[in-house]
C-alpha positions in Angstrom: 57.9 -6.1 30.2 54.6 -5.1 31.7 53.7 -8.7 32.3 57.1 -9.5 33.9 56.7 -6.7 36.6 53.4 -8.4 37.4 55.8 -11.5 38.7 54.8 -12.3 42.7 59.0 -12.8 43.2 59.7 -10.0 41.3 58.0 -8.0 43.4 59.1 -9.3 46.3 62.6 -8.2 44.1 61.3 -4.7 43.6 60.8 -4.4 47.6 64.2 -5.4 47.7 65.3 -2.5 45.8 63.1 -0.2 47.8 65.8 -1.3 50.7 68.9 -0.9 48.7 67.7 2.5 47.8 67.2 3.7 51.8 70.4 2.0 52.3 72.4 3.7 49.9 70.6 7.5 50.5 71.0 6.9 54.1 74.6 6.0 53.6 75.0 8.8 51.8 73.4 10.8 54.8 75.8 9.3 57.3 79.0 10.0 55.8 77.9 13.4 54.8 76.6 13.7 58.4 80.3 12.7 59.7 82.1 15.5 57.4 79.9 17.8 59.0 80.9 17.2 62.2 84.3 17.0 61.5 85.0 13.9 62.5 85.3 12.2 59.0 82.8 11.3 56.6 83.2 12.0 53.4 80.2 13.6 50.7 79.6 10.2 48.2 76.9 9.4 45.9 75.4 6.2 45.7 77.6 4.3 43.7 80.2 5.6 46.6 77.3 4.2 49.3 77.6 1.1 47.3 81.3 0.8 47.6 81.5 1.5 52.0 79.0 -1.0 51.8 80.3 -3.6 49.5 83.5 -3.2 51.6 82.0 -4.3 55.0 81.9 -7.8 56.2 79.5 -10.2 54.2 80.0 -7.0 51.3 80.0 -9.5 48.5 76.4 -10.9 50.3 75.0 -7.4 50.1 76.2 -6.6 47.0 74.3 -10.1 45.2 71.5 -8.7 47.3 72.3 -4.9 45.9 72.2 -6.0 42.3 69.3 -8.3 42.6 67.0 -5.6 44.1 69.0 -2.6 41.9 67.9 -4.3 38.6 64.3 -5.5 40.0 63.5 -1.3 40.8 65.4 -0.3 37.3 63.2 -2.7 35.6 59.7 -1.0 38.0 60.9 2.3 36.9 61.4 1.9 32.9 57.3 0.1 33.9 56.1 3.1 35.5 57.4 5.2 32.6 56.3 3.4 29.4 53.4 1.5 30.7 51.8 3.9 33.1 50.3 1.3 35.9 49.8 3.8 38.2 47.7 6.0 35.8 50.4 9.1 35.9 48.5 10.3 32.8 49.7 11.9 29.5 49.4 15.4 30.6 52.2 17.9 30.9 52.2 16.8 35.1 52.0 12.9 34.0 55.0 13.0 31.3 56.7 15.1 33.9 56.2 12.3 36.4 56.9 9.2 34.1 60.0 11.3 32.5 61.4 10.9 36.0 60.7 7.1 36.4 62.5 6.6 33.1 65.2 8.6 34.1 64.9 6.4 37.7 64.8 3.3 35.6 67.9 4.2 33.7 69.9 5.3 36.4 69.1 2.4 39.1 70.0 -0.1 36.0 73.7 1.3 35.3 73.6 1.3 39.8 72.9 -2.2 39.1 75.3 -2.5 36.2 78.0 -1.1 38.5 77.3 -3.3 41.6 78.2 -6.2 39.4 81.6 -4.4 38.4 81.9 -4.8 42.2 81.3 -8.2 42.7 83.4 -9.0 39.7 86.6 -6.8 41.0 86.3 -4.3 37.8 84.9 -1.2 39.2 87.7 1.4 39.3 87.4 3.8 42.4 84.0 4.4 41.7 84.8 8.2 41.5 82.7 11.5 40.2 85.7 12.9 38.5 85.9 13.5 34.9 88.3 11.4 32.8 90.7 12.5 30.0 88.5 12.8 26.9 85.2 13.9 28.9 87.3 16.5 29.9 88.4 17.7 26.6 85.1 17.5 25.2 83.2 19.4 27.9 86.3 22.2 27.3 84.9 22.2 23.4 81.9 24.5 22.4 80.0 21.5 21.7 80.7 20.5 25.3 80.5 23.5 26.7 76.8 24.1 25.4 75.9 20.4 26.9 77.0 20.9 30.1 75.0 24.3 30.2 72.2 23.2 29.0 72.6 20.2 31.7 73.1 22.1 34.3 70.0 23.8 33.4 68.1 20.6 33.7 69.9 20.2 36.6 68.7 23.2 38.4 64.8 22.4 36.6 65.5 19.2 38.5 66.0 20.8 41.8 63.1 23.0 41.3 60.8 19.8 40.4 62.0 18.3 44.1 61.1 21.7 45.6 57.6 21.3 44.4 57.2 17.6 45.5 58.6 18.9 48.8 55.0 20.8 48.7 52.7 18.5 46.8 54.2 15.3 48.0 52.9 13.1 45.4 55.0 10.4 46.0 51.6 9.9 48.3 49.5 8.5 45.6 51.7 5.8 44.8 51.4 4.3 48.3 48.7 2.2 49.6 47.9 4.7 52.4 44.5 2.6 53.4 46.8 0.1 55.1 49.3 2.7 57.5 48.3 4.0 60.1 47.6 8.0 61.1 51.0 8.0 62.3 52.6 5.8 59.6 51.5 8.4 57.2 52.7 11.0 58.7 56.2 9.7 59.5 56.2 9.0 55.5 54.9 11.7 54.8 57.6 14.1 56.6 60.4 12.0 55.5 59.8 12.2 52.1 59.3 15.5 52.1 62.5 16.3 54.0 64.4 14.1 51.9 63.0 15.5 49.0 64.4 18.9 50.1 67.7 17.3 50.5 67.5 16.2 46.8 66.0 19.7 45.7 69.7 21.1 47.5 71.9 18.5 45.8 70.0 18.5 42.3 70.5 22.5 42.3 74.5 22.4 43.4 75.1 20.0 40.5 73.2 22.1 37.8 74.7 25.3 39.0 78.2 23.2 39.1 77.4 22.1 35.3 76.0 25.3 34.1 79.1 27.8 35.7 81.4 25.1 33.8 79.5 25.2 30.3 79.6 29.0 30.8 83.0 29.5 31.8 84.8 26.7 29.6 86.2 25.4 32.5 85.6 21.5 33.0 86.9 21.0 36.9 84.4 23.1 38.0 81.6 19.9 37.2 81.1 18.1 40.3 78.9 14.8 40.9 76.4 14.8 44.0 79.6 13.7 46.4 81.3 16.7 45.1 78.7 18.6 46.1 78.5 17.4 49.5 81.4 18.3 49.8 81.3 21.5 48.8 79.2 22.7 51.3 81.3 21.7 53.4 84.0 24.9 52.7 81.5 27.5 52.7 80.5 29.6 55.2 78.1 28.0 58.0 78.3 25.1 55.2 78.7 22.8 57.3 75.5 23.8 59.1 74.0 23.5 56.1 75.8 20.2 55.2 74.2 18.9 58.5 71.0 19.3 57.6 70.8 18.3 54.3 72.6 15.0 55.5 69.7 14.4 57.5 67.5 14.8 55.0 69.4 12.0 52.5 69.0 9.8 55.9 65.4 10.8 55.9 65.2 10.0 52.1 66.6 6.5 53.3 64.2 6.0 55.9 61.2 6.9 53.5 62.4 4.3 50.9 62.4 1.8 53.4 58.9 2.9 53.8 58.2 2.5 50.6 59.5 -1.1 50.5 56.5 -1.9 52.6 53.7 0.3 51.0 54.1 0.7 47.4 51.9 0.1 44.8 53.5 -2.4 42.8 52.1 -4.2 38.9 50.5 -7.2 40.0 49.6 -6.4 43.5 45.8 -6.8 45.0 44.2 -3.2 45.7 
């Protein structure tokens, strides 16, 4: 695998899916934004991004494009994780770190998995809510301890976000020597703000899974569209829903960034 992600094209690939990334968080951002407003919109996740997308002219273009670049970042991710390139480290911080890029890995790869459902005409709606038996399930104790114990790694996640909102590390895994002053700094903030985005989302979700462990009741679960959504209805939600919109288009904008500098296996220092 390791030698694979060394490929000059399929890091050109992995670029690729730095861009489908932005697009799809910034899509995210926009519909969000809209709902915010009030004048549509919608609160999505990716896959969601990926449908509105797929569904413009030239979608089926994008969507080759999508999958190509999905399962080129899926593969970079399940790298970083088991191979280490870019020296993460085995200590509680580093298994932290590469935890996440398997996690990354995983998720971008069932993304990708799902794009081709798309192109193929077999995706369903593409929706967050819970069929039939996952229902049932999450409504048995053995369910209801899982979802509690994901929301909890739900909320952990949001608190991990919160702390790369003020470490940033997502800096050492740029090559910073070639941006400018002001390229760093534009990265720099966007990340961070989208990163703060995330840490909102990730922490809705866990709560969402957690009260629904808790209280036995499954239709409280809700996806990261859900909880879009959700802040929405609340009081000065929308406000809120504003900003955190901004920061998934900020999150968009960073990736794209990241298309450009990341360190990638294979490439020259």
């Amino acid at each position: 695998m390791r030698d694979a992600a060394s490929n000059r094209w399929l890091r050109l690939a992995e670029r690729l899916g730095y861009v489908v990334r932005g697009l799809l968080y910034g899509t995210m951002g926009v519909l969000a934004f809209g709902l915010a407003l009030g004048i549509g919109g919608q609160g999505t996740d990716q896959r969601g991004s990926l449908l509105v997308l797929g569904g413009l002219p030239l979608g089926a273009v994008f969507l080759a494009l999508a999958v190509t670049g999905l399962a080129a970042y899926s593969l970079w991710g399940l790298t970083r994780a088991l191979y280490d390139p870019l020296h993460a480290g085995s200590g509680p911080v580093g298994l932290a770190e590469r935890a996440g890029f398997l996690w990354s890995g995983l998720t971008y790869g069932a993304l990708a998995v799902f794009g081709v459902q798309v192109l193929s005409g077999h995706s369903g709606t593409g929706g967050s809510g819970l069929s039939g038996p996952a229902a049932a399930f999450l409504a048995s104790p053995p369910g209801r301890l899982a979802a509690a114990i994901g929301g909890l790694i739900g909320l952990g996640a949001g608190a991990a976000q919160l702390v790369e909102v003020y470490r940033a590390d997502f800096r050492r895994y740029l090559k910073r020597g070639r941006m400018t002053k002001a390229e760093r700094e534009a990265v720099d903030t966007l990340g961070r703000y989208g990163m703060l985005a995330r840490a909102v989302t990730f922490g809705l979700v866990g709560w969402f899974l957690l009260s629904a462990g808790l209280a036995g009741q499954p239709g409280r679960v809700r996806g990261f569209g859900g909880a879009l959504a959700f802040l929405a209805g609340v009081p000065f939600g929308r406000l809120l829903l504003g900003v955190v919109s901004l920061g998934f288009i900020a999150l968009g904008l960073h990736s794209a960034g990241s298309a450009l500098w990341a360190k990638l296996e294979g490439d020259e220092s």
